[in-house]
VOBA-1610 file (N, C-alpha, C; in pm, whole numbers, padded with zeros to 5 digits, always signed):
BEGIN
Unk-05015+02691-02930Unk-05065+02602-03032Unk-04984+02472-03033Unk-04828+02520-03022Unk-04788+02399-03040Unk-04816+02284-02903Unk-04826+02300-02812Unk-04797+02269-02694Unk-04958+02125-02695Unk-05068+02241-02755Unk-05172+02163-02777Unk-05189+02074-02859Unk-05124+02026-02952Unk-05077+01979-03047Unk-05002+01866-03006Unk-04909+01903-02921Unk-04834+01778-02876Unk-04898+01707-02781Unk-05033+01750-02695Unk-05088+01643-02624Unk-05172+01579-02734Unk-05217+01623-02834Unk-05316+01532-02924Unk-05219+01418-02996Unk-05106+01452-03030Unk-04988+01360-03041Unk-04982+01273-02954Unk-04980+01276-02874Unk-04947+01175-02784Unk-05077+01120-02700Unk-05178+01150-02733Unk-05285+01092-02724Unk-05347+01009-02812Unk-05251+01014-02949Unk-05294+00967-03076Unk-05232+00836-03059Unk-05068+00833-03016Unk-05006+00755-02951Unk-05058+00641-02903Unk-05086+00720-02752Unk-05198+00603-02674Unk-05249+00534-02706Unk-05356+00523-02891Unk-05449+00518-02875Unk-05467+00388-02960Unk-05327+00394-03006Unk-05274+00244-03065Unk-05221+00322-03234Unk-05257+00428-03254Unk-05184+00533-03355Unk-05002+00557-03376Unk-04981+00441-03404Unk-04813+00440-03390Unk-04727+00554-03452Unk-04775+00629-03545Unk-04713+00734-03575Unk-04732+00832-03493Unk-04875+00840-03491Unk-04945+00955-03366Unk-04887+01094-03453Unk-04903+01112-03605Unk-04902+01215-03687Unk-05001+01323-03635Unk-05014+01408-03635Unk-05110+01550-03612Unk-05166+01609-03783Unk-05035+01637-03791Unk-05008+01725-03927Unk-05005+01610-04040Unk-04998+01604-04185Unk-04958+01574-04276Unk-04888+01684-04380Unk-04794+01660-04477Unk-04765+01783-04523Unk-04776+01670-04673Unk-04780+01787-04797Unk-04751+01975-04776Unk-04900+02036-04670Unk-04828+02173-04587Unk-04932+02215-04510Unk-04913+02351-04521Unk-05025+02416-04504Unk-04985+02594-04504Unk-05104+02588-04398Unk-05013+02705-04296Unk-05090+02758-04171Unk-05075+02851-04200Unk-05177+02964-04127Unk-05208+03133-04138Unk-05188+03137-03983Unk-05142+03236-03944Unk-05100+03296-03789Unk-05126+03427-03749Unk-05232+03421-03690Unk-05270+03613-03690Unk-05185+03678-03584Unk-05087+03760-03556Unk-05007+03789-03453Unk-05086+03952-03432Unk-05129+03955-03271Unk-05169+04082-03228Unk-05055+04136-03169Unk-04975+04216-03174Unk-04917+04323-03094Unk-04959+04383-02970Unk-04916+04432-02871Unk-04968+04519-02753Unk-04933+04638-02831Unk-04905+04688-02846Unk-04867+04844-02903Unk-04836+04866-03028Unk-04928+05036-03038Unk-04928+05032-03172Unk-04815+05153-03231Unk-04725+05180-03169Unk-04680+05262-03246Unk-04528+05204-03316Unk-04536+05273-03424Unk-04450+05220-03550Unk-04317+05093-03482Unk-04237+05204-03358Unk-04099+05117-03291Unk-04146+05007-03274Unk-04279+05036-03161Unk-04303+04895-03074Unk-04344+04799-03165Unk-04392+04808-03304Unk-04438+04695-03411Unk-04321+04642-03423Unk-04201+04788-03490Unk-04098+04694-03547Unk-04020+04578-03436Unk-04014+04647-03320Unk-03921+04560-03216Unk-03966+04421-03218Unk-04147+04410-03188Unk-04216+04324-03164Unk-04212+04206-03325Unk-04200+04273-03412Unk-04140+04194-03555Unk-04039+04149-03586Unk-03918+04221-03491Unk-03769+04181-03484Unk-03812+04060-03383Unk-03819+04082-03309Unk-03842+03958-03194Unk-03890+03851-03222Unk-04039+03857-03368Unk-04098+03764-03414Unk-04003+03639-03494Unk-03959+03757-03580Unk-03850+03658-03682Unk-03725+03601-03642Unk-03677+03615-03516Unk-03608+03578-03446Unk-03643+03425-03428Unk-03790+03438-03334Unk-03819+03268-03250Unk-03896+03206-03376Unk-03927+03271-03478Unk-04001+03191-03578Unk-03956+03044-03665Unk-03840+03094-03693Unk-03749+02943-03734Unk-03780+02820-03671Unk-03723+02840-03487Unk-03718+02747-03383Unk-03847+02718-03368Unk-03963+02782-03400Unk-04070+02762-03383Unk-04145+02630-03469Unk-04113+02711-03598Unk-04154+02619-03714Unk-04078+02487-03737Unk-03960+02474-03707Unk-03897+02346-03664Unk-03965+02209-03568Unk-03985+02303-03451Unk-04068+02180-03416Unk-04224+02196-03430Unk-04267+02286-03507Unk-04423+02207-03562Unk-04381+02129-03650Unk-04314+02142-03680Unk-04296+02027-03802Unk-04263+01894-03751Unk-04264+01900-03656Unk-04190+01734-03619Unk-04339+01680-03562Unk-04456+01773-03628Unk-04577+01696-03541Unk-04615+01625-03668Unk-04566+01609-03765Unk-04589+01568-03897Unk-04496+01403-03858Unk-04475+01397-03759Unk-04330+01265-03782Unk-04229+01262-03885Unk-04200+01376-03942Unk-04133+01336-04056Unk-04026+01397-04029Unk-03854+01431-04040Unk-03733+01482-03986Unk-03740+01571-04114Unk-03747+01568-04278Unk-03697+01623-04336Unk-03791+01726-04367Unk-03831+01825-04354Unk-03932+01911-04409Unk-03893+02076-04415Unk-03942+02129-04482Unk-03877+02267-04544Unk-03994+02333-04535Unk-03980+02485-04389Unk-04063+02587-04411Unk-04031+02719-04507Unk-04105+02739-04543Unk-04099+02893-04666Unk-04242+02999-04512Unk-04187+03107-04493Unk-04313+03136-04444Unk-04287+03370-04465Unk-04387+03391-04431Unk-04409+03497-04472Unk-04473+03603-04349Unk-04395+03709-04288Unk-04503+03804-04223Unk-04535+03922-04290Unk-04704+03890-04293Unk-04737+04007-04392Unk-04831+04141-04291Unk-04871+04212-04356Unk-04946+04341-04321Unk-05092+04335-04403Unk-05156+04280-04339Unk-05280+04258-04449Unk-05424+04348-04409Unk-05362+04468-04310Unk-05425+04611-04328Unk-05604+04515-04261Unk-05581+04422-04190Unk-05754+04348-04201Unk-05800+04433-04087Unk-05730+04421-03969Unk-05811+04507-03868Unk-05755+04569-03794Unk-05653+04529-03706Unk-05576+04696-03645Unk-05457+04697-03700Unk-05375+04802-03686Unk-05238+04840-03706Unk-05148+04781-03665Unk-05170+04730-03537Unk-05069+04617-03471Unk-05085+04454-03484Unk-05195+04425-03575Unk-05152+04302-03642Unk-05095+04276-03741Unk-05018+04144-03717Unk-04989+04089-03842Unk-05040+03960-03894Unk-05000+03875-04028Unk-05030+03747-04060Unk-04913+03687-04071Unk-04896+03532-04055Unk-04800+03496-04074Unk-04810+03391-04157Unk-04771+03367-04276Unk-04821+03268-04367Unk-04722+03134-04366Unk-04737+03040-04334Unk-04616+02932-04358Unk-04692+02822-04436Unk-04546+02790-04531Unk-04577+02696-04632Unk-04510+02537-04550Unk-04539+02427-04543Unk-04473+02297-04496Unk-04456+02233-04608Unk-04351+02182-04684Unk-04319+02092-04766Unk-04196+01954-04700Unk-04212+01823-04720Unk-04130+01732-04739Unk-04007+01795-04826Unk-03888+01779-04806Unk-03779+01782-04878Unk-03786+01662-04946
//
């Protein structure tokens, strides 16, 4: 996602768009995360692993906003919608 994001950035750029913003905030994204495997370990490992790169993640979506100061709040939930090995991931984007 992010990756796609940064060519529309910089196509925005091009285009005489001097900020070449994507995002505006405040922003809340939803993130459906599928798992390969469903049993209980392989969720949790695969959730340890999540919350790990999630920070570094949400750091630089945020810089598709142009803005340096911004504060994620975000959330992985279990919202039981369709298999066992998904999750949601809720993030809030606010300006500091």
């Amino acid at each position: 996602i992010f990756e796609a994001l940064e060519s529309v950035k910089q196509v925005l750029k091009e285009s005489g768009n001097e900020k070449g913003r994507v995002v505006t905030f405040p922003l809340c994204t939803v993130f459906t995360l599928k798992f390969p495997h469903k049993t209980t370990g392989s969720i949790a490992r695969f959730i340890d692993t999540t919350s790990e790169a999630l920070p570094d993640y949400f750091r630089r979506f945020a810089t598709l906003g142009g803005q340096g100061n911004v504060e994620v709040t975000y959330k992985i939930c279990h919202l039981f919608a369709n298999s066992i090995s998904e999750r949601t991931v809720i993030a809030v984007f606010n300006k500091k």
